[in-house]
C-alpha positions as CSV (number, residue, x, y, z in Angstrom):
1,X,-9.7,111.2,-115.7
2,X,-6.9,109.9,-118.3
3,X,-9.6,106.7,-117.8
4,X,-12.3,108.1,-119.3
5,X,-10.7,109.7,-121.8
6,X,-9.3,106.4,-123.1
7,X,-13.0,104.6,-122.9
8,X,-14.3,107.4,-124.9
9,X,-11.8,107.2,-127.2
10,X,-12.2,103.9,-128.3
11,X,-15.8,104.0,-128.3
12,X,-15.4,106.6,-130.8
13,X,-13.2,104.4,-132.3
14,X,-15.4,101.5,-132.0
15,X,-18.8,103.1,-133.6
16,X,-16.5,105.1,-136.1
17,X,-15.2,101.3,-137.6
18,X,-18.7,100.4,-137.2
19,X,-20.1,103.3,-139.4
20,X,-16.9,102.8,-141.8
21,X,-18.3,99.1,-142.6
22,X,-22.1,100.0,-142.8
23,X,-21.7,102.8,-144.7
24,X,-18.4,103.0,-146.1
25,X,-15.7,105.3,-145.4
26,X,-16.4,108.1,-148.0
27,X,-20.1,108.4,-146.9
28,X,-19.5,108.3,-143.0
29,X,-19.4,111.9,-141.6
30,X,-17.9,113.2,-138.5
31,X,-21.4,113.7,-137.7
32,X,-22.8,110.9,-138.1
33,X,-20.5,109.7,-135.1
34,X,-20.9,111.9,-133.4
35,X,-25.1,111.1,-133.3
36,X,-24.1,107.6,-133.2
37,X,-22.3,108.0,-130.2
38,X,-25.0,110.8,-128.4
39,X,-22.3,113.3,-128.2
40,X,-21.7,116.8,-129.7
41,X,-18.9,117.8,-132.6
42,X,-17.1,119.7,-130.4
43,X,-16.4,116.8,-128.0
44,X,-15.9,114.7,-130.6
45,X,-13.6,116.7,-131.8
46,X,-11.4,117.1,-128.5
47,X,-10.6,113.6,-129.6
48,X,-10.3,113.3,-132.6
49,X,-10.3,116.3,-135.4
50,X,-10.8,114.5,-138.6
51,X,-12.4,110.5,-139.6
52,X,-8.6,109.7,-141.3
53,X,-7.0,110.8,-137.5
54,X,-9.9,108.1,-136.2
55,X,-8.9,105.6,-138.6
56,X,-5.3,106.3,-138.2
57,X,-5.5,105.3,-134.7
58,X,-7.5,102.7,-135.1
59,X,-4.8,100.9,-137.6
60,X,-1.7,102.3,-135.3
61,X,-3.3,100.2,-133.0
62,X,-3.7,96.7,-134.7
63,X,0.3,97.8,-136.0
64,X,1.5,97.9,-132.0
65,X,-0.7,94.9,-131.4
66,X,1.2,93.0,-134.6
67,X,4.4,94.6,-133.7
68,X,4.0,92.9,-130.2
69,X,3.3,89.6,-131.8
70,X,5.9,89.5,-134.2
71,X,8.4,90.2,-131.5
72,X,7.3,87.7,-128.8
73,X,7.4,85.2,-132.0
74,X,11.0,86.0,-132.7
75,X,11.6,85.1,-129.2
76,X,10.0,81.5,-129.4
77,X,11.8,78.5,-130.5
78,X,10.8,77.1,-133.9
79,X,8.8,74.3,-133.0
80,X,5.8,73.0,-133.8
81,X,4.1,73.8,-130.4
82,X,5.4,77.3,-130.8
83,X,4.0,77.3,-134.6
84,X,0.6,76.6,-133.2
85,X,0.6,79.3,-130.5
86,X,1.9,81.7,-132.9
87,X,-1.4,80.6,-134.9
88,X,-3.4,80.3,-131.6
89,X,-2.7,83.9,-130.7
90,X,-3.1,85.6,-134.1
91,X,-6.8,83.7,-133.8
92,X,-6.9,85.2,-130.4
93,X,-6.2,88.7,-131.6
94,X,-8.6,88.8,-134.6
95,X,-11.3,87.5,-132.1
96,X,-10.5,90.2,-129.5
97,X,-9.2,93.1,-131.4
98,X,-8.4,93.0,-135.2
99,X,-11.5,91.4,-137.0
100,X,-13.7,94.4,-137.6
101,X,-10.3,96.4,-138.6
102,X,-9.7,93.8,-141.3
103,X,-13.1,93.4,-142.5
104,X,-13.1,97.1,-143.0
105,X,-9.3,96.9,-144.8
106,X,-10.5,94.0,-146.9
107,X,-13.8,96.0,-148.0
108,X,-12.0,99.7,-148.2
109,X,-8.2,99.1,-149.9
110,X,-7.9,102.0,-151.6
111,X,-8.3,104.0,-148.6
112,X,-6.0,101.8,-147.3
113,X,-3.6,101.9,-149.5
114,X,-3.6,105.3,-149.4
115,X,-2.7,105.4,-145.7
116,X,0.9,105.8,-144.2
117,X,-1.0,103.9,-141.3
118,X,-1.7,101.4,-144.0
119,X,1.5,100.8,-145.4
120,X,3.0,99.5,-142.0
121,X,-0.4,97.3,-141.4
122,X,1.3,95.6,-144.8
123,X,4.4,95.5,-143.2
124,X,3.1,93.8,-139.9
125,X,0.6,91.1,-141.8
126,X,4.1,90.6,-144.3
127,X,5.9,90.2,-140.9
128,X,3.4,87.9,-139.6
129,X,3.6,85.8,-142.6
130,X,7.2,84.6,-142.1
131,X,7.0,83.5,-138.3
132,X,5.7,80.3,-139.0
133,X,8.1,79.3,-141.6
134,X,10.8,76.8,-140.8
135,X,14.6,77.6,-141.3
136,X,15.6,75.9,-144.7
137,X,12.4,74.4,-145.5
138,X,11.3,73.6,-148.8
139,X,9.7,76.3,-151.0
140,X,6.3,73.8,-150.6
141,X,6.5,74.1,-146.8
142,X,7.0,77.9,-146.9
143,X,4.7,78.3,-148.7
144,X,2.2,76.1,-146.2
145,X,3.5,78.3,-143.0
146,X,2.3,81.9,-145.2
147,X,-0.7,80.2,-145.8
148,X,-1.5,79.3,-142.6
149,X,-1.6,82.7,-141.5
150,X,-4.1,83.9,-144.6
151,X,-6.4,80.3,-143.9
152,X,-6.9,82.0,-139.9
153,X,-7.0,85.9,-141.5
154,X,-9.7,84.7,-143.9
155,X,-11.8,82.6,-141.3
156,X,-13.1,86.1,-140.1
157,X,-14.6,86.9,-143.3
158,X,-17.8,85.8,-144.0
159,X,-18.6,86.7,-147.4
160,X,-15.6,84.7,-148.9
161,X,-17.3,81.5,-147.2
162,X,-20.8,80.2,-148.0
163,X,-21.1,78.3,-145.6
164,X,-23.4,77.8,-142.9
165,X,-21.2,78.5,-139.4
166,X,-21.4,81.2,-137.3
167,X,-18.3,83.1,-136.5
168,X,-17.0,81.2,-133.7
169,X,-17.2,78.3,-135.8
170,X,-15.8,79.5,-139.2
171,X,-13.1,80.9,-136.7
172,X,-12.5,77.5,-135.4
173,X,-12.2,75.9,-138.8
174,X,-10.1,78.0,-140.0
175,X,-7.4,77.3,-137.1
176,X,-7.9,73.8,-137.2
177,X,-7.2,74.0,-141.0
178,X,-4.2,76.3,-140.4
179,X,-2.7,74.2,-137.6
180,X,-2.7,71.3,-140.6
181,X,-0.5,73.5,-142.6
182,X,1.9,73.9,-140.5
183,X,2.2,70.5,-138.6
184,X,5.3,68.1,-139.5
185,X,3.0,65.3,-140.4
């Protein structure tokens, strides 16, 4: 049973971020995930009782899954190949889990912002930022590692882009071009 409550919990999580981006997150009604998802209020409810407890645990989620990431990081030597996994992973991540999350944050800020749920998303992506960076490096190649982490970010957002590649391949690109930044060459 604890299954199936899970599934329809993120499903409801899943058309609720979907709803958030289409229509933005002031115009989206409980209801209007509730029809989007076939199911009544009521039910709805039994999960979640209001859109900011849905969007709450939406971000609470990408913060465990950036938590996780940060820590195994801290664990790896700093090396180049560990660099590029770090980079590989965080690619991995917005493919699998975080893209439509950070499309929505990029789009929605002041809601956001506005978020306790929000303010430790900025904490994780500030996190994130550091791994890369080599111990006593130059302010140049700090700055390279940080920006790394932004090039893959941003290769999941279309509109900053005009450029004709689907998202696998604007996904690609932007690793490729992130692995450059960091690389001891």
């Amino acid at each position: 049973m604890a299954g199936r409550r899970t599934d329809t919990r993120e499903r409801i999580q899943q058309v609720a971020l979907e709803l958030f981006a289409e229509r933005g997150y002031d115009k989206t009604s409980l209801q209007e995930v509730a029809d989007r998802l076939e199911i009544t209020r009521p039910a709805l409810y039994y999960h979640f009782r209001t859109k900011e407890a849905i969007l709450a645990s939406i971000v609470d989620g990408l913060g465990d899954s950036i938590d996780e990431l940060v820590g195994w990081a801290r664990e790896q030597p700093s090396t180049v190949e560990s660099r590029r996994e770090i980079l590989r992973r965080i690619a991995g991540l917005l493919e699998n889990q975080w893209r439509p999350l950070f499309r929505f944050a990029q789009v929605n800020q002041g809601v956001m912002r506005d978020m306790p749920a929000g303010a430790r998303l900025q904490t994780g992506v500030i996190s994130m930022l550091s791994l890369l960076a080599v111990p006593g490096a130059d302010a140049v190649r700090q700055f390279e590692a940080r920006l790394a982490v932004f090039a893959v970010i941003l290769g999941s957002v279309p509109f900053l882009f005009e450029m004709d590649l689907d998202e696998s391949e604007r996904a690609r690109v932007a690793l490729e071009v992130a692995t450059k930044l960091i690389s001891d060459e």
